[in-house]
Backbone bond lengths (Angstrom), bond angles and torsions (degrees), N, CA, C in turn:
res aa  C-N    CA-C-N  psi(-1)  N-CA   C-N-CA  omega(-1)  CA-C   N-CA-C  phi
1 X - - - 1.461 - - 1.524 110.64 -
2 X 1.547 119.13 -52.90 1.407 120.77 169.85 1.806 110.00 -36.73
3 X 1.740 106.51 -60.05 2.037 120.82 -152.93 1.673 68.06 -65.15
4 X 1.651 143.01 -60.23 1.193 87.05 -156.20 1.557 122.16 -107.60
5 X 1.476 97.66 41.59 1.908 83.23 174.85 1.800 85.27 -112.14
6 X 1.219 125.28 -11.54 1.750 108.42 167.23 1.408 105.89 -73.34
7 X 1.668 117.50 -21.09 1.677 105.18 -172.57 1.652 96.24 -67.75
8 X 1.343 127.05 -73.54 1.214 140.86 -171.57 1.385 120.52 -16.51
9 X 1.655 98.79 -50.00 1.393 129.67 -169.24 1.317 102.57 -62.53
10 X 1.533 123.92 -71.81 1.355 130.31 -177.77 1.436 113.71 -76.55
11 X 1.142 135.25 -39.07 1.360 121.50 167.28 1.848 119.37 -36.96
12 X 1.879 106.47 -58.09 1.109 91.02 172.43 1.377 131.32 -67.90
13 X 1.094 124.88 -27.54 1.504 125.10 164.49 1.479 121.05 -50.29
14 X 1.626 121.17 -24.15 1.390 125.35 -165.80 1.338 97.69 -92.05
15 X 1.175 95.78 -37.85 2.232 104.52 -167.70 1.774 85.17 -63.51
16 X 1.414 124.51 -69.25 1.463 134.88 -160.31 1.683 94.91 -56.67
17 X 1.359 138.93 -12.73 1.709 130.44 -159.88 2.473 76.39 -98.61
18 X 1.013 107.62 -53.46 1.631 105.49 -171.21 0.954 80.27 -69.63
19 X 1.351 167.61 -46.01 2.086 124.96 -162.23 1.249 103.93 -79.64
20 X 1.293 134.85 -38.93 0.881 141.57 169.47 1.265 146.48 -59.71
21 X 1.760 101.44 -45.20 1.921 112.65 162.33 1.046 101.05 -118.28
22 X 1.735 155.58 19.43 1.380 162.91 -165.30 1.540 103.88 33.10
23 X 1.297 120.00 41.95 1.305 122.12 -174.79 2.291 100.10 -75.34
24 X 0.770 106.89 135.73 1.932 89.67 -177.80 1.453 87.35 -70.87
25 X 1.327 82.48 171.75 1.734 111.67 -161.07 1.561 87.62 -106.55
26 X 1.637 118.28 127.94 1.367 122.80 149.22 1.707 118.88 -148.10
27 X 1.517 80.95 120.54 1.936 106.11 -156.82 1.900 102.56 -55.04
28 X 1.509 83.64 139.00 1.728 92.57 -179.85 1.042 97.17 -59.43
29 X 1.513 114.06 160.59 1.772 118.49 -174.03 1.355 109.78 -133.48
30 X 1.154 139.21 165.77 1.598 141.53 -176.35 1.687 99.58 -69.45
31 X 1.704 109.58 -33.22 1.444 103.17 163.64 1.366 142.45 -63.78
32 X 1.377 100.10 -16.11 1.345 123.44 169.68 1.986 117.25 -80.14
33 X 0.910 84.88 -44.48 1.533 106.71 172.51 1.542 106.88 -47.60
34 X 1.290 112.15 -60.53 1.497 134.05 -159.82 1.829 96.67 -67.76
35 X 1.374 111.14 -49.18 1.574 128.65 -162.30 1.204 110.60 -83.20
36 X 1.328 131.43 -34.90 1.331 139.89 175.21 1.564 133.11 -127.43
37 X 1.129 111.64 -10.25 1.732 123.70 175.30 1.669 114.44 -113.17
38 X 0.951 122.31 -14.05 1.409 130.61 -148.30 1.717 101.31 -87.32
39 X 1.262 120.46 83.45 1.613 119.20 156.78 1.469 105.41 104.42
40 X 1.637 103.37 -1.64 1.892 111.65 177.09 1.499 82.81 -81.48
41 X 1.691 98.92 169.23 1.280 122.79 168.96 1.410 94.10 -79.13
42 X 1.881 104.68 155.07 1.649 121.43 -173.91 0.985 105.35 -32.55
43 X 1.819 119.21 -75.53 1.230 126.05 -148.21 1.932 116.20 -66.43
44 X 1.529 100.95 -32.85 1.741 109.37 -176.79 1.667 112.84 -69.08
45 X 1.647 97.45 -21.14 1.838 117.90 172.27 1.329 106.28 -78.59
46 X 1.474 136.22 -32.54 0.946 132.28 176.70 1.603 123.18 -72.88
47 X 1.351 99.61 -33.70 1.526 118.89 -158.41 1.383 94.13 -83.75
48 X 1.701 128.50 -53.21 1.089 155.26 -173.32 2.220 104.99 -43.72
49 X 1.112 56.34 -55.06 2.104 84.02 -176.86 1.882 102.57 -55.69
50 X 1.392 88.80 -59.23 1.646 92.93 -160.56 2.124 102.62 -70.37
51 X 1.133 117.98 -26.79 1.395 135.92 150.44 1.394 115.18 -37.95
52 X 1.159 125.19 -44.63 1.155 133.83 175.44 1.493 125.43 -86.05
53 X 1.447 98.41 -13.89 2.066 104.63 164.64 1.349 103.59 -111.62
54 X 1.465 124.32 7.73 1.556 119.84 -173.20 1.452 117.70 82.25
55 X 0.947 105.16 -1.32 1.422 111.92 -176.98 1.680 111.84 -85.55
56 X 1.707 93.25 120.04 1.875 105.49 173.03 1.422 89.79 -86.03
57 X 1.326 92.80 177.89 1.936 137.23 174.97 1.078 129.18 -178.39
58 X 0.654 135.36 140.51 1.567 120.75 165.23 1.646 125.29 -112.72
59 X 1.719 79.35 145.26 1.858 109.52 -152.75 1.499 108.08 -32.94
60 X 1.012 104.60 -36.62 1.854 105.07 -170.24 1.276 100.98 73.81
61 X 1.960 105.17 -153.43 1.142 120.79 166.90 1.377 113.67 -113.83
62 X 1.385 118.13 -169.11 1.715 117.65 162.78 1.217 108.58 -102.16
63 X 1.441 147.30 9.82 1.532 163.59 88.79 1.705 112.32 4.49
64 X 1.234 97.42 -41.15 1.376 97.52 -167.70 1.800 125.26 -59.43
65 X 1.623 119.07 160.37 1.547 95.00 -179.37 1.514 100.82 -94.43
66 X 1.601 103.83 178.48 1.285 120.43 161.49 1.752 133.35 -34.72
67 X 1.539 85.43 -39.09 1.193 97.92 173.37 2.012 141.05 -96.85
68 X 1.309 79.95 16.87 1.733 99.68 174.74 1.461 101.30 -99.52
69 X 1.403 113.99 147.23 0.820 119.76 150.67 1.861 148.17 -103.93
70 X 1.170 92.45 113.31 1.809 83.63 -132.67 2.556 71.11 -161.56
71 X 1.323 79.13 130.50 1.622 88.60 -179.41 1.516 103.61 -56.59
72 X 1.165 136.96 -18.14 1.627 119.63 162.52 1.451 116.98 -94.84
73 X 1.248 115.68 -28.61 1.491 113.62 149.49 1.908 126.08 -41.35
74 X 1.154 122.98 -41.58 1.320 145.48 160.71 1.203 97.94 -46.02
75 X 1.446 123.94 -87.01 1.451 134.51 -174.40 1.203 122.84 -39.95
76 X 1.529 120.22 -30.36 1.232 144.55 147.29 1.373 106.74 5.44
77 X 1.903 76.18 -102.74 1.436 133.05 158.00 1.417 107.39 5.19
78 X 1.491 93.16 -105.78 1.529 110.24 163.04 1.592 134.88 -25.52
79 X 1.331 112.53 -33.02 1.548 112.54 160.98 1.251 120.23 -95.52
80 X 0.947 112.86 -12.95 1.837 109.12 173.52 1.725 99.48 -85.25
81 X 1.580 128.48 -19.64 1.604 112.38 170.24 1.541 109.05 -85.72
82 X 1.418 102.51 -34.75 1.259 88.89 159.03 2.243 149.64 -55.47
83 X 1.278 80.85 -43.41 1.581 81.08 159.33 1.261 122.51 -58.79
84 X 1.403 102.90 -47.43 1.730 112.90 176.22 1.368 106.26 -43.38
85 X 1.246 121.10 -53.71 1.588 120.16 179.92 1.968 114.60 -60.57
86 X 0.989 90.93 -43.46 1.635 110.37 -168.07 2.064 87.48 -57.12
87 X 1.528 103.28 -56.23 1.504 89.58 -171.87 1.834 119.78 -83.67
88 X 1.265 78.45 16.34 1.944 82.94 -177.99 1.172 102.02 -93.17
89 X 1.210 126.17 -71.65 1.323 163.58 -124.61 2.048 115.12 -119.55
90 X 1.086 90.74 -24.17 1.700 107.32 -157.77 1.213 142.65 42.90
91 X 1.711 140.24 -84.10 1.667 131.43 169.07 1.249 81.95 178.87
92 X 1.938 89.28 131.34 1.597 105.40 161.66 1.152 103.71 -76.54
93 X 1.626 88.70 160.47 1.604 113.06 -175.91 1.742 91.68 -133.37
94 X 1.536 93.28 124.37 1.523 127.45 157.73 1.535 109.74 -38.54
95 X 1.128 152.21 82.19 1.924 123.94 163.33 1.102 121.13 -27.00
96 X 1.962 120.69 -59.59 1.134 110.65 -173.15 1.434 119.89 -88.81
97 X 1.603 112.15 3.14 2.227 102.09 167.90 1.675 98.99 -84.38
98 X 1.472 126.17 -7.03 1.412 117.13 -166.31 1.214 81.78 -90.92
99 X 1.351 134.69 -74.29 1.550 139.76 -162.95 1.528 108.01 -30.57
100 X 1.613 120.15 -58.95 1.073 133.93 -174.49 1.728 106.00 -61.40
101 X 1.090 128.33 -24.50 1.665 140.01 -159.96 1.562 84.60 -65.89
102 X 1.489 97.87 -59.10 1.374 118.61 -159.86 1.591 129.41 -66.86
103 X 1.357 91.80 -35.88 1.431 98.59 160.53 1.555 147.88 -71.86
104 X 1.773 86.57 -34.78 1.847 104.22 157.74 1.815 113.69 -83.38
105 X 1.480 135.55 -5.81 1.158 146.99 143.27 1.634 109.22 -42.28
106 X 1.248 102.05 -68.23 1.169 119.75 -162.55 1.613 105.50 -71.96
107 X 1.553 133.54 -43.36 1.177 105.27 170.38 1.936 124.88 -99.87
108 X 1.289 104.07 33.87 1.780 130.67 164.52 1.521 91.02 67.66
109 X 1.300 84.45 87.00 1.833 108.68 177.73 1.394 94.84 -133.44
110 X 1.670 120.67 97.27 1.756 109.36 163.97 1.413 151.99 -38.34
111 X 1.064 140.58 60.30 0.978 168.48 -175.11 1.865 103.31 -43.45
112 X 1.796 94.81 118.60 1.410 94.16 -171.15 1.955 104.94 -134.96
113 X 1.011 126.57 125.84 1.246 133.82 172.06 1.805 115.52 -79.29
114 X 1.328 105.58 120.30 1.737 100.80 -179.53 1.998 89.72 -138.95
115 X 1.248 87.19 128.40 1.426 100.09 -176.63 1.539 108.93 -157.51
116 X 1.227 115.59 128.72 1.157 131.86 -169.76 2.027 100.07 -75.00
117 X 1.122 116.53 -23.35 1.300 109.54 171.14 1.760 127.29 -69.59
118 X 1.200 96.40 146.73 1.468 89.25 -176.57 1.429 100.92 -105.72
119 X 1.275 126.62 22.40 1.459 134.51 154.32 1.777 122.84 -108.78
120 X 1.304 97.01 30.36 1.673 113.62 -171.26 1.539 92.34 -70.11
121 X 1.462 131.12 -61.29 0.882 146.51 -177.75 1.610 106.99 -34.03
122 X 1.243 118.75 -90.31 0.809 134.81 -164.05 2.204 110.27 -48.13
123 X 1.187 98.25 -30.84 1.864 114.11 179.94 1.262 114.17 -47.24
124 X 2.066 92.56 -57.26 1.701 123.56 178.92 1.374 94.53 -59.49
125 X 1.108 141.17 -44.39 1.641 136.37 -158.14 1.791 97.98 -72.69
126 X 1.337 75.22 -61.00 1.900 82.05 179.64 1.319 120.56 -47.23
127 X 1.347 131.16 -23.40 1.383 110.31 163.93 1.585 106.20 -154.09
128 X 1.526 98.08 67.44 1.415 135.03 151.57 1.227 103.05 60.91
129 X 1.558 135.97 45.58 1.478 112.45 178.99 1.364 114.13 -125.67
130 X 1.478 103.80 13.06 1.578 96.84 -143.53 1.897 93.33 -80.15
131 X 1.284 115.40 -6.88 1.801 123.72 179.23 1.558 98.12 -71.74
132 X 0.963 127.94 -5.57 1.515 108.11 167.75 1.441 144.62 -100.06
133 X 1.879 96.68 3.00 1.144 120.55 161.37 1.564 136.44 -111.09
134 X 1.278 94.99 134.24 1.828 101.47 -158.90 1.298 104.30 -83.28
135 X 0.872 127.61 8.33 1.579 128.60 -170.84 1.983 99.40 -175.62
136 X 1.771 94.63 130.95 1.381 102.73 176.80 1.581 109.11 -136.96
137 X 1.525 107.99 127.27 1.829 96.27 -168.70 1.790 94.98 -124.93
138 X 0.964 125.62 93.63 1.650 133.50 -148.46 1.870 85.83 -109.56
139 X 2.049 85.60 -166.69 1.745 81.20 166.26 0.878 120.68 -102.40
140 X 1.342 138.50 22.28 1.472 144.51 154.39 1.573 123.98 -83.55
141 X 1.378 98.09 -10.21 1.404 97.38 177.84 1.478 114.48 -118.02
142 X 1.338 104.07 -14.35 2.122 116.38 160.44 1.239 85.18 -73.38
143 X 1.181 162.50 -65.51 1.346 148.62 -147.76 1.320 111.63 -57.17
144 X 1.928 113.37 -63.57 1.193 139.39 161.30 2.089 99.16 -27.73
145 X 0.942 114.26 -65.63 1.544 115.95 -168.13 1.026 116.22 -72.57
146 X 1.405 121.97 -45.94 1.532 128.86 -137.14 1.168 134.42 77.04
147 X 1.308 106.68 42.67 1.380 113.81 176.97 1.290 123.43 -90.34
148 X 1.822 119.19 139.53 1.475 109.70 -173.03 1.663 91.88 -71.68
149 X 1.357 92.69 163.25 2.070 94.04 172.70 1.847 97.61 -109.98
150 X 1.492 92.68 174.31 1.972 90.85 178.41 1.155 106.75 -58.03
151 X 1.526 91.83 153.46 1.609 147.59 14.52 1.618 96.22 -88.10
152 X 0.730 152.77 -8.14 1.729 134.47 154.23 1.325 110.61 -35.68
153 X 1.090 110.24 -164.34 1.864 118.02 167.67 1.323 133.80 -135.02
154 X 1.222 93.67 6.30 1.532 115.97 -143.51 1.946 101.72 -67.94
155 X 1.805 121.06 -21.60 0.875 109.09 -161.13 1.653 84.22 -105.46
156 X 1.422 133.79 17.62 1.207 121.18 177.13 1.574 113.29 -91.08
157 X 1.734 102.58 -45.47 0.880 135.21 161.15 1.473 131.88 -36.69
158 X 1.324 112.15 -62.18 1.943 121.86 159.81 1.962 101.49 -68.33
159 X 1.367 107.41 -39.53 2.028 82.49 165.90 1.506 116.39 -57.29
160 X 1.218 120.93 -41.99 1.209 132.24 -175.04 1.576 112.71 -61.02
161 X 1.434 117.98 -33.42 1.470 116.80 -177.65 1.273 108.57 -100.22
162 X 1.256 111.66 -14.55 2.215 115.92 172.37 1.755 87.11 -84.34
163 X 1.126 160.39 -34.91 1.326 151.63 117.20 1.762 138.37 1.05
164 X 1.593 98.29 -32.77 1.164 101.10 -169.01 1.838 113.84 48.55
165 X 1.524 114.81 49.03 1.152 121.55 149.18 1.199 141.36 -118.95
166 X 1.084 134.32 154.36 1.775 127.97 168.94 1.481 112.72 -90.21
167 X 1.784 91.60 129.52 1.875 95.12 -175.78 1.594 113.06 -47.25
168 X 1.099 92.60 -49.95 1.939 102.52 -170.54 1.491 110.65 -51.29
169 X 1.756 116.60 -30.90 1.487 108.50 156.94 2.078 125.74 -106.57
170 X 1.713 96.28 57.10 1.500 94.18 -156.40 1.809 75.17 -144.79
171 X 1.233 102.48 140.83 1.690 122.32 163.73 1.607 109.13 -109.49
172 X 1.386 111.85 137.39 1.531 153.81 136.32 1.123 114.06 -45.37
173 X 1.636 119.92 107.50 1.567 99.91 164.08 1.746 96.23 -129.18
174 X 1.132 97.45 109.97 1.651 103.50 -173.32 1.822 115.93 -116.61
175 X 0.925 132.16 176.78 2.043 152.84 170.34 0.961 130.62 -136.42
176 X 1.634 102.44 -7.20 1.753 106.39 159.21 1.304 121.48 -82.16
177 X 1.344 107.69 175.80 1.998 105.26 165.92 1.413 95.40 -92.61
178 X 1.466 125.90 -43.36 1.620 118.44 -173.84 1.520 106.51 -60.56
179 X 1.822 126.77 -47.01 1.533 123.99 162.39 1.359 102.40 -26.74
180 X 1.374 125.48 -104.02 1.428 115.57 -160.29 1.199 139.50 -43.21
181 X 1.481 96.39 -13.21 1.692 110.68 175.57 1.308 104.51 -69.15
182 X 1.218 132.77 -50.01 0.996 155.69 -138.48 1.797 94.35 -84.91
183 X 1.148 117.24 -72.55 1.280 132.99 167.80 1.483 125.33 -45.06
184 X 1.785 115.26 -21.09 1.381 125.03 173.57 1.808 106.03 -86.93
185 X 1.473 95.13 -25.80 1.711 90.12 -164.20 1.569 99.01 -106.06
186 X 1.267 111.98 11.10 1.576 114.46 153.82 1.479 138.42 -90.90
187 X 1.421 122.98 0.64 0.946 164.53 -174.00 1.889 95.70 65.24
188 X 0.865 135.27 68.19 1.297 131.68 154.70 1.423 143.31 -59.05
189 X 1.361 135.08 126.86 1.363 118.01 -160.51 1.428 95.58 -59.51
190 X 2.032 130.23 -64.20 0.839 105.63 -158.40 1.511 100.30 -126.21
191 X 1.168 127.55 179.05 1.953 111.49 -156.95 2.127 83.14 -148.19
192 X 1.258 119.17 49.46 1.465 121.81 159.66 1.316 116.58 -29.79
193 X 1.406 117.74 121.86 1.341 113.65 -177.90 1.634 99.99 -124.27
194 X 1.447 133.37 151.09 1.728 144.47 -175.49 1.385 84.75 -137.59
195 X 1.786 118.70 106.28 1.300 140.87 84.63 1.400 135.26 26.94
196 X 1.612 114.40 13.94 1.484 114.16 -173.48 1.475 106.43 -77.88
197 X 1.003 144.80 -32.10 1.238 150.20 165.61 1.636 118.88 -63.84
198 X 1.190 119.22 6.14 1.549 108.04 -174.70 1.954 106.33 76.29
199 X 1.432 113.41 24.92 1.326 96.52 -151.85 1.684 122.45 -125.43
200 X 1.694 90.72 24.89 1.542 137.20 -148.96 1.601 81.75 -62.71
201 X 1.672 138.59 -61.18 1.440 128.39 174.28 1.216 128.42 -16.06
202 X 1.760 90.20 -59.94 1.536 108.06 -166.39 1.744 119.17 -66.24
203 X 1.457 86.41 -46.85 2.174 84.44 176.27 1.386 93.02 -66.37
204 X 1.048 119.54 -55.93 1.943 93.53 -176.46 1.576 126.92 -33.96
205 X 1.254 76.44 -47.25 1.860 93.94 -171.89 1.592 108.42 -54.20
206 X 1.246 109.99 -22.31 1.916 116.60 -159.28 1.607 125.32 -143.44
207 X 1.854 95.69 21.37 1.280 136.22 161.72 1.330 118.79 111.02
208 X 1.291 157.48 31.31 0.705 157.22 -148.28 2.038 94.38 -107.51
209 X 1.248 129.70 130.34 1.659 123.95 -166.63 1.636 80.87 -76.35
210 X 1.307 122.29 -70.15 1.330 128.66 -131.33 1.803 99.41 -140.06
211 X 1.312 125.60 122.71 1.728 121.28 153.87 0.890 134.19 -109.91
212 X 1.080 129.12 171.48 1.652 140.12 175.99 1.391 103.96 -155.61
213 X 1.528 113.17 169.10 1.204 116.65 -136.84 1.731 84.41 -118.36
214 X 1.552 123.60 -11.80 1.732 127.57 -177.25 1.828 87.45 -160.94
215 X 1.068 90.73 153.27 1.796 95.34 176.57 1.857 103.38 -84.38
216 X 1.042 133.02 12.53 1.186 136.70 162.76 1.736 112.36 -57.39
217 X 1.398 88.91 -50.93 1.410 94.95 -176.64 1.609 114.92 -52.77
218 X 1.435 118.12 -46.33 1.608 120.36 170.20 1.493 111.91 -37.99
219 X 1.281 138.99 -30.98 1.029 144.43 -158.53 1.907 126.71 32.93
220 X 1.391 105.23 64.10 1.270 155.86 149.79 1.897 100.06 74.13
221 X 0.682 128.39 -110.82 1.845 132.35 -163.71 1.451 99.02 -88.18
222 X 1.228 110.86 -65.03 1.500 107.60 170.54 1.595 123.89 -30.68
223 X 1.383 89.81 -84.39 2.064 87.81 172.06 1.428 121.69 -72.47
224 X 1.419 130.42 3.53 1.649 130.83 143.68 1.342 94.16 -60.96
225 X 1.234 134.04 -47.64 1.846 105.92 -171.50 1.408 96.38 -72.77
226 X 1.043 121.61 -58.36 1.636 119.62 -149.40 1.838 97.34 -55.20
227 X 1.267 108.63 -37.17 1.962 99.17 163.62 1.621 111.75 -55.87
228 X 1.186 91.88 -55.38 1.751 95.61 -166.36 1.514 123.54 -38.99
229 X 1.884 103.15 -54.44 1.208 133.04 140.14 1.718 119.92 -13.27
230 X 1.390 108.33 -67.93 1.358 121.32 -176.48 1.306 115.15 -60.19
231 X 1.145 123.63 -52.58 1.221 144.00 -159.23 1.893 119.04 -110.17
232 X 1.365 105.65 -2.72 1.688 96.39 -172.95 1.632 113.77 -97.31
233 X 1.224 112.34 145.38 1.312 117.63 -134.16 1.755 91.90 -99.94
234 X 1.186 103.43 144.09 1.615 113.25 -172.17 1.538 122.66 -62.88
């Protein structure tokens, strides 16, 4: 739902930059998505992105409308197609991350949400889960604080202490490259990375301990310890 309300978003802006400055047109890509938008907060995804075609702007505010162009103007953008999708369409749901939710719920395992979106809230609502987490550090509440967002750690870290846990005994289960970063340079016991993208190299490459391609494969509380176990750092 995010790859395609950032595709939408920047495509039309890229097509509208060539009628306008005859710049050629080359369509945002899921690779692009993955390399520069993927699990940053809006505006550092936006900024990040347009860095990467050479393209300046300036930052604006988060005040700003839809219709400025100005890297929070963009971000705008991008979250207002996104809701649109969110209320059309709604949010897939995983079987096996719900199953698993439920099972570490169920035997009083703290359960913490860190998401660089400031529509985290609203996702969990949308398909009823958001009661199973005791602690939520989204982008409304890094804003609220000042929290850096990934690859920092900072929002894994404040879940972890609205938790009353210690990182070094707390697992990461992330699909970004900035997630695992984030989770390696926090000292985390274990830094789980999911492969939905084909992209199983890359979290390795940029900390990720261990992947899988669906959390099925962990095979639920049991083999989360026996990783944790494997992999948690002294």
């Amino acid at each position: 739902t995010h790859a395609a309300a950032w595709k939408k978003m920047f495509d039309d802006f890229l097509i509208k930059r060539e009628k306008e400055l005859h710049e050629p047109y080359k369509e945002f890509t899921q690779n692009d998505y993955l390399a520069f938008v993927d699990g940053k907060p809006r505006y550092n995804g936006v900024a990040s992105f347009l860095e990467s075609r050479g393209i300046s702007l300036p930052w604006g505010s988060p005040e700003d409308s839809t219709e400025k162009e100005t890297v929070c103007g963009l971000g705008n953008r991008k979250n207002e197609a996104f809701n649109e999708v969110l209320k059309r369409d709604g949010a897939e749901v995983y079987p096996s991350s719900k199953k698993l939710l439920f099972e570490l719920k169920e035997a009083g395992i703290g359960l913490g949400v860190a998401s660089s979106s400031k529509n985290c809230k609203a996702v969990l609502e949308a398909v009823n889960l958001l009661h199973l987490f005791g602690a939520r550090v989204d982008g409304v509440v890094s804003a609220e604080l000042g929290l850096k967002g990934k690859p920092e750690p900072d929002i894994f870290t404040k879940a972890c202490e609205l938790l009353g846990a210690n990182p070094a005994s707390s697992i990461v289960v992330e699909d970004a490259v900035s997630g695992v970063q984030a989770g390696a340079k926090g000292g985390f016991g274990l830094t789980l990375g999911i492969a939905r993208e084909e992209n199983k190299v890359e979290l390795l490459k940029n900390g990720a301990d261990f992947v899988v391609t669906d959390l099925e494969e962990v095979n639920g509380l049991e083999g989360l310890n026996n990783l944790f176990l494997k992999f948690m750092r002294k």
